[in-house]
C-alpha positions in Angstrom: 136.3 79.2 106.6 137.4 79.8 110.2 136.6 83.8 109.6 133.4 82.9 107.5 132.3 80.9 111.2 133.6 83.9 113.4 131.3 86.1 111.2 128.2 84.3 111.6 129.0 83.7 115.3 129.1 87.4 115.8 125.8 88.5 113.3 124.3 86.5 115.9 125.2 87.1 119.0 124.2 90.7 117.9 120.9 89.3 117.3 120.4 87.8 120.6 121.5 90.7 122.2 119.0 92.7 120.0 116.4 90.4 121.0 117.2 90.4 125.4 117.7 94.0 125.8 115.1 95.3 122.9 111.9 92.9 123.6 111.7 93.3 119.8 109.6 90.0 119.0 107.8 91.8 115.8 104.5 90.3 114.3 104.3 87.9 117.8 100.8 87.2 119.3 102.3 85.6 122.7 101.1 83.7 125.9 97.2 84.3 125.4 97.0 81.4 128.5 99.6 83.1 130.3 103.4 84.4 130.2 104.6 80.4 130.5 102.4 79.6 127.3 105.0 76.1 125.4 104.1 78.3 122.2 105.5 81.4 124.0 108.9 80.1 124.1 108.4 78.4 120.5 107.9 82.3 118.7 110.7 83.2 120.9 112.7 80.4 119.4 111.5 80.7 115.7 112.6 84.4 116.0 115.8 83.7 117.8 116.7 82.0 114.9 116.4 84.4 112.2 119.5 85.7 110.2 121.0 82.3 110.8 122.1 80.7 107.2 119.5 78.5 104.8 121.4 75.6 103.9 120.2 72.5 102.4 120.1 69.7 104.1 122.2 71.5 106.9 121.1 70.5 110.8 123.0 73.3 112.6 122.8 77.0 113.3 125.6 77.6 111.2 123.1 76.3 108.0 119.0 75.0 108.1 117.2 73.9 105.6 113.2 75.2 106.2 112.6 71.3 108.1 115.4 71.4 110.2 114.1 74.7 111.6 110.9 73.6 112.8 112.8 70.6 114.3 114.9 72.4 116.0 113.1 75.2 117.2 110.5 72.4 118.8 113.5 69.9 120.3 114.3 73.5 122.1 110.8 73.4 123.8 111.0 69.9 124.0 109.2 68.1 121.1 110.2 66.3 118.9 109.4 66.3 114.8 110.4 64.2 112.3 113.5 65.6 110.1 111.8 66.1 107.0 108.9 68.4 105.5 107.2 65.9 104.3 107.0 63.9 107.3 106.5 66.5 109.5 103.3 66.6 107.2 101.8 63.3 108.3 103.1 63.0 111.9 100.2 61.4 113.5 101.2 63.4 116.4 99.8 66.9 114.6 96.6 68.0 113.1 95.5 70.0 110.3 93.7 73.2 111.8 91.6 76.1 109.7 92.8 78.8 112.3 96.2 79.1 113.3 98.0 80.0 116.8 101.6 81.1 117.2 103.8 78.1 117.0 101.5 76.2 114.3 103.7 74.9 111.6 102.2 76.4 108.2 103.0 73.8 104.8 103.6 75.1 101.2 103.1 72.8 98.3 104.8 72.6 94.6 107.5 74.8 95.6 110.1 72.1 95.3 108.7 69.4 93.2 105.1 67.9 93.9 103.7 67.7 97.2 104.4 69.7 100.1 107.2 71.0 99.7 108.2 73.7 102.6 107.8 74.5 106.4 107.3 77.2 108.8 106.5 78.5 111.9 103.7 80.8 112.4 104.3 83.4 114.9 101.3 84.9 115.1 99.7 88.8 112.8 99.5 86.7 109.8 103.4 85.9 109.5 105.7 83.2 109.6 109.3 82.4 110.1 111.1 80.3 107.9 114.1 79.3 106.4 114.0 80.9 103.0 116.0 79.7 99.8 114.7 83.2 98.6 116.9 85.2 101.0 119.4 82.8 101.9 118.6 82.8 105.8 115.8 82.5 108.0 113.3 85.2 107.6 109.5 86.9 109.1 107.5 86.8 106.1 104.1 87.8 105.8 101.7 85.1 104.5 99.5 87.5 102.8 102.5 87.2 100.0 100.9 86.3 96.4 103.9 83.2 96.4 103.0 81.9 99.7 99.1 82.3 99.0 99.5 80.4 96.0 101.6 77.5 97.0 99.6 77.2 100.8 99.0 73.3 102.0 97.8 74.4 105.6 98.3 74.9 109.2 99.8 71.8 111.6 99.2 71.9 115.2 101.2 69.8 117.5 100.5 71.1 120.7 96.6 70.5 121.6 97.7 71.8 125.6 99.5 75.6 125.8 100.5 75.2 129.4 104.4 74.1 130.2 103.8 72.7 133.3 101.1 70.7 131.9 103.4 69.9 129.6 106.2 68.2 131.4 104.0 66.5 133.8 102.4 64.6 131.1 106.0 64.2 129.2 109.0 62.7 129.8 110.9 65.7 128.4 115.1 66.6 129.1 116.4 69.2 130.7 115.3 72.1 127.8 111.9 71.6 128.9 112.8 72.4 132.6 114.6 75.2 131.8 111.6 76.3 129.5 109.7 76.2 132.8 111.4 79.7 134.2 110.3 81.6 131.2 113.4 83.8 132.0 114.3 86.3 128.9 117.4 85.0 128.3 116.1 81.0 128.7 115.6 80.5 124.8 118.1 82.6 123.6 120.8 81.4 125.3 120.3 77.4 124.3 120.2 78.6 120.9 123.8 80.7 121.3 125.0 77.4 123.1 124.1 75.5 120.3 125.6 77.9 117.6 129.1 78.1 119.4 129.6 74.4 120.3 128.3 73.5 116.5 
């Protein structure tokens, strides 16, 4: 167990650094209103994330399920979502959109039972990031995919303002938010490590 943890500590920490000193943020339509664009730092999240382990039901980096994903990337730029798919679905908060930005959450439905069923995070090129049963860890997946075209519910927006500062001044966010502010490369990133090795 203790080596299983020290493994998936360093798989990621590899990531990160992938991430800070490559720029690689593939598929990513970013900051159309400017470099400190809220949905900016929620692609960079969403990516951050990928490699970590799916887990059912898990909360932590160390194991998501698709819904704790999305919550978590979001509490990182300072919203909050419910904890499940389904609810995440009918938060008053969101609204169902035709187009999607980068940061949108994107439904599936009938993948796991009736109803929608699974969540994502579109980042922008027509893909996603998810936490996939499928590969065992979060994933990018294209949506053009014949599984994800069949089972599609829609596109959720939760964030009708892209601007951070407008953001927090019409919020009472906590300190992530701030940080989110200084749009430095290694803001996101390192909350997310943070997390992983105090989990």
């Amino acid at each position: 167990m203790r080596e299983q943890r020290l493994a998936t500590q360093v798989t990621f920490i590899l990531y990160i650094f992938t991430v800070l000193f490559c720029g690689f943020y593939s598929h990513s339509l970013l900051a159309q209103d400017g470099a400190n664009d809220l949905r900016q730092v929620l692609v960079r999240a969403a990516i951050a994330f990928t490699k970590v382990p799916y887990r059912y039901g898990g909360t932590t980096p160390r194991g998501l399920d698709c819904s704790a994903f999305t919550q978590k990337v979001y509490r990182i730029a300072g919203l909050e979502l419910p904890r499940t798919t389904k609810a995440q679905a009918g938060d008053p908060q969101g609204s169902w959109v035709n187009s999607p930005l980068p940061g949108d959450l994107v439904f599936f439905k009938n993948t796991r039972g009736r109803g929608v069923s699974h969540v994502g995070i579109y980042v922008g090129d027509g893909y996603m990031v998810h936490a996939s049963v499928e590969s065992g860890e979060v994933v990018e997946a294209s949506l053009s995919q014949r599984y994800f075209r069949k089972h599609f519910a829609g596109y959720r927006r939760f964030l009708q303002s892209g601007s951070l500062e407008d953001f927090a001044r019409d919020s009472s966010q906590d300190q992530r938010t701030q940080v989110a502010l200084n749009h430095d490369a290694i803001t996101v990133e390192s909350i997310i490590l943070n997390e992983l090795i105090n989990q």
